[in-house]
Each structure stands twice: as structure tokens, then as C-alpha cells.
C-alpha positions, 0 to 999 in steps of 0.5 A: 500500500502507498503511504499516504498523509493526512492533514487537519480541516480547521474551521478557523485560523486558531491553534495552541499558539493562536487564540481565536479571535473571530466566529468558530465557523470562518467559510473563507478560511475552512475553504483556504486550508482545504485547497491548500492541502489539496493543493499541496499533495495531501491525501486526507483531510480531518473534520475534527469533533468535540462537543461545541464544534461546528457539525463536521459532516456539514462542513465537509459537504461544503468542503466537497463544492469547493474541492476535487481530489482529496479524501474528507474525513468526518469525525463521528461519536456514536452518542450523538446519532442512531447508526441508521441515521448516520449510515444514510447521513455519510452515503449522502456525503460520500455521494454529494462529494464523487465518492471522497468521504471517509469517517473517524469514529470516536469513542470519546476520551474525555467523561466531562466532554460526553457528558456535554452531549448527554452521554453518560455511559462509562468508558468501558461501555462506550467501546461497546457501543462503538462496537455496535455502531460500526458494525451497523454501519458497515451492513447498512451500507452494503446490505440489499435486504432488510436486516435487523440488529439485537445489541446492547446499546442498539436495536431495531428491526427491518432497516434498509438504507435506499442510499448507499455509498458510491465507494464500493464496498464502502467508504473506510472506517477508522478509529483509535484508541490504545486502552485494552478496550480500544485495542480490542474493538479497533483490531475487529472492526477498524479499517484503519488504527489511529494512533498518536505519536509515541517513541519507536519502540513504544509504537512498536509495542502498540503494534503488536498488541493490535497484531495480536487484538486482530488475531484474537478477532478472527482477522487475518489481516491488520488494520492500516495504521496511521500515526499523528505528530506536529512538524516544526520545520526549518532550513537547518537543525539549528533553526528547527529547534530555535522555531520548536522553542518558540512554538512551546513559548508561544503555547504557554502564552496562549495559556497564560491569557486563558483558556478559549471557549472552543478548549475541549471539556477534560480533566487535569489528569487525562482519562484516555490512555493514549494521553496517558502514554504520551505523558510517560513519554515525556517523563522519559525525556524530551527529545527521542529517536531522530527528531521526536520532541514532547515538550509540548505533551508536557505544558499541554497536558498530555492533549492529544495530538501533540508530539511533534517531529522537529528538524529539516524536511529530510531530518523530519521526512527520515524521521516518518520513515523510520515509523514507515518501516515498522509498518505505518502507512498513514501519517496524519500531520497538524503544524501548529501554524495550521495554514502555512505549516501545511503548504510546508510539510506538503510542498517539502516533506511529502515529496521526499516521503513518497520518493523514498517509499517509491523506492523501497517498494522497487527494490522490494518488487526487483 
């Protein structure tokens, strides 16, 4: 499989390091950034989810009118809508956009954040109901006879969906997560595990506790992996790590100016336990590997996609293909400058990426 990247559909210019300073829905900005990626070589774009945010299902069919190549991915929680809506909800999408609609679905890492929406169930219980959501989606879109469903968290008789995806046999589902639960579910059901970005060896431990998740589930194959990380780039190492210092003290000043409305409900002490291993990370050191930096994972808490890969295009380009030969196909990357960064990753990262994966696969095939 071609390695392929994914970056992030923001809805306005706002990250760590920029406060927000107008509506949470800028159209011209959203509509930018998307041509930006597509423009620039990547394949993937994220519609990101949390309990205040703009719906993203909306705004990726906006999204679609205004681009022509690149893969829309639509984040989902199961809590916020039944799966037979949903399955007709994304093969509309996939439809409205000639085919480009993918979903991430997500558990949900954060009680306070569920609980915003309604949603009250415990942890362990969510899985099961992502479980359940997946399973449904995937029958609803490729069954042609009426079925019915008798779980624990979903139950209906008699469905069948008159519109189904264009992709065929559907569009991929993806999902991540790294508690034994989440392994469990995403190594069954899961095109694609995501995970954050965590030191070689402890990605390498992920990897085959889903290798084995998947065996357990009856699966011959494992689920495509994608990994995420923040590049910080610059013309030399000198001045990557210069640029990686000022990203840090441009986040704590952010921080010290108070926390935005758009800041996503979760506890001081993070609750999923990709953000608990990312914090063990940091608290084996700073810098890991050829260009692995959690210095940010630190002042941030532990939030999630927040490792970042500092150092020239090649240092960093390197870096990824180091994650490429444990088996990762999928590198989901989110600069902090979200604009900018990702004209630079795109225009001078993933081509030399691509060409040494290109490469690696002749030598393979010769």
C-alpha cells in the first residue's frame, strides 16, 4: 500500500499558539486550508469533533463544492446519532462529494466532554457501543435486504438504507484508541488504527498488541495504521529547534491569557490512555529517536495530538520513515501554524516521503 498523509480541516485560523479571535465557523478560511492541502499533495483531510464544534459532516459537504481530489474525513461519536441515521447521513456525503468521504469514529476520551452531549455511559461501555455502531454501519451500507440488529446499546428491526455509498464496498472506517478496550474493538472492526505519536519502540509495542487484538478477532489481516505528530520545520537543525522553542513559548502564552471557549471539556489528569502514554513519554525525556520532541505533551497536558517531529524536511521526512518501516502507512500531520505549516510539510516533506517509499517498494518488487 502507498503511504499516504493526512492533514487537519480547521474551521478557523486558531491553534495552541493562536487564540481565536473571530466566529468558530470562518467559510473563507475552512475553504483556504482545504485547497491548500489539496493543493499541496495531501491525501486526507480531518473534520475534527468535540462537543461545541461546528457539525463536521456539514462542513465537509461544503468542503466537497469547493474541492476535487482529496479524501474528507468526518469525525463521528456514536452518542450523538442512531447508526441508521448516520449510515444514510455519510452515503449522502460520500455521494454529494464523487465518492471522497471517509469517517473517524470516536469513542470519546474525555467523561466531562460526553457528558456535554448527554452521554453518560462509562468508558468501558462506550467501546461497546462503538462496537455496535460500526458494525451497523458497515451492513447498512452494503446490505440489499432488510436486516435487523439485537445489541446492547442498539436495536431495531427491518432497516434498509435506499442510499448507499458510491465507494464500493464502502467508504473506510477508522478509529483509535490504545486502552485494552480500544485495542480490542479497533483490531475487529477498524479499517484503519489511529494512533498518536509515541517513541519507536513504544509504537512498536502498540503494534503488536493490535497484531495480536486482530488475531484474537478472527482477522487475518491488520488494520492500516496511521500515526499523528506536529512538524516544526526549518532550513537547518539549528533553526528547527530555535522555531520548536518558540512554538512551546508561544503555547504557554496562549495559556497564560486563558483558556478559549472552543478548549475541549477534560480533566487535569487525562482519562484516555493514549494521553496517558504520551505523558510517560515525556517523563522519559524530551527529545527521542531522530527528531521526536514532547515538550509540548508536557505544558499541554498530555492533549492529544501533540508530539511533534522537529528538524529539516529530510531530518523530519527520515524521521516518518523510520515509523514507515515498522509498518505505518498513514501519517496524519497538524503544524501548529495550521495554514502555512501545511503548504510546508506538503510542498517539502511529502515529496521526499513518497520518493523514498517509491523506492523501497522497487527494490522490494526487483
Amino acid at each position: 500500500m502507498p503511504v499516504e498523509f493526512l492533514g487537519i480541516a480547521g474551521t478557523n485560523p486558531a491553534s495552541e499558539v493562536t487564540p481565536r479571535t473571530g466566529d468558530p465557523l470562518d467559510l473563507e478560511y475552512t475553504s483556504k486550508l482545504a485547497r491548500a492541502h489539496e493543493d499541496n499533495g495531501w491525501d486526507r483531510i480531518l473534520f475534527a469533533y468535540h462537543s461545541g464544534s461546528p457539525d463536521p459532516a456539514q462542513v465537509a459537504a461544503y468542503v466537497a463544492g469547493r474541492t476535487e481530489r482529496i479524501n474528507l474525513v468526518v469525525a463521528h461519536r456514536p452518542n450523538v446519532a442512531y447508526p441508521t441515521l448516520t449510515a444514510k447521513t455519510f452515503a449522502t456525503l460520500d455521494h454529494l462529494s464523487g465518492g471522497r468521504f471517509e469517517v473517524h469514529v470516536i469513542t470519546g476520551g474525555s467523561t466531562a466532554d460526553q457528558a456535554a452531549e448527554g452521554d453518560f455511559l462509562a468508558k468501558d461501555d462506550r467501546y461497546g457501543r462503538t462496537a455496535e455502531f460500526i458494525q451497523i454501519l458497515k451492513q447498512a451500507w452494503t446490505s440489499d435486504t432488510r436486516f435487523d440488529f439485537d445489541g446492547k446499546h442498539y436495536r431495531f428491526e427491518q432497516f434498509l438504507a435506499d442510499i448507499k455509498p458510491i465507494q464500493q464496498p464502502r467508504p473506510r472506517i477508522s478509529f483509535g484508541g490504545s486502552s485494552a478496550a480500544a485495542y480490542a474493538v479497533g483490531a475487529a472492526e477498524a479499517d484503519i488504527f489511529a494512533l498518536w505519536g509515541e517513541p519507536l519502540a513504544g509504537t512498536r509495542d502498540q503494534l503488536a498488541t493490535i497484531d495480536a487484538a486482530a488475531a484474537r478477532a478472527g482477522r487475518t489481516d491488520r488494520p492500516t495504521i496511521q500515526i499523528a505528530f506536529r512538524p516544526i520545520l526549518a532550513p537547518t537543525e539549528e533553526l528547527a529547534w530555535e522555531k520548536a522553542e518558540r512554538v512551546l513559548g508561544r503555547i504557554k502564552d496562549v495559556q497564560a491569557g486563558g483558556v478559549p471557549a472552543s478548549t475541549r471539556l477534560r480533566s487535569k489528569t487525562p482519562e484516555n490512555a493514549g494521553s496517558q502514554r504520551l505523558l510517560k513519554a515525556v517523563a522519559a525525556g524530551e527529545r527521542h529517536d531522530r527528531a521526536l520532541w514532547t515538550a509540548p505533551t508536557g505544558v499541554t497536558g498530555g492533549g492529544g495530538n501533540s508530539t511533534a517531529l522537529v528538524g529539516t524536511p529530510e531530518t523530519v521526512a527520515a524521521a516518518l520513515l523510520d515509523y514507515y518501516d515498522l509498518g505505518i502507512r498513514i501519517f496524519s500531520a497538524r503544524g501548529y501554524d495550521i495554514y502555512d505549516d501545511a503548504i510546508d510539510f506538503g510542498r517539502y516533506v511529502i515529496p521526499l516521503v513518497r520518493s523514498e517509499v517509491a523506492h523501497r517498494e522497487q527494490r522490494k518488487a526487483s
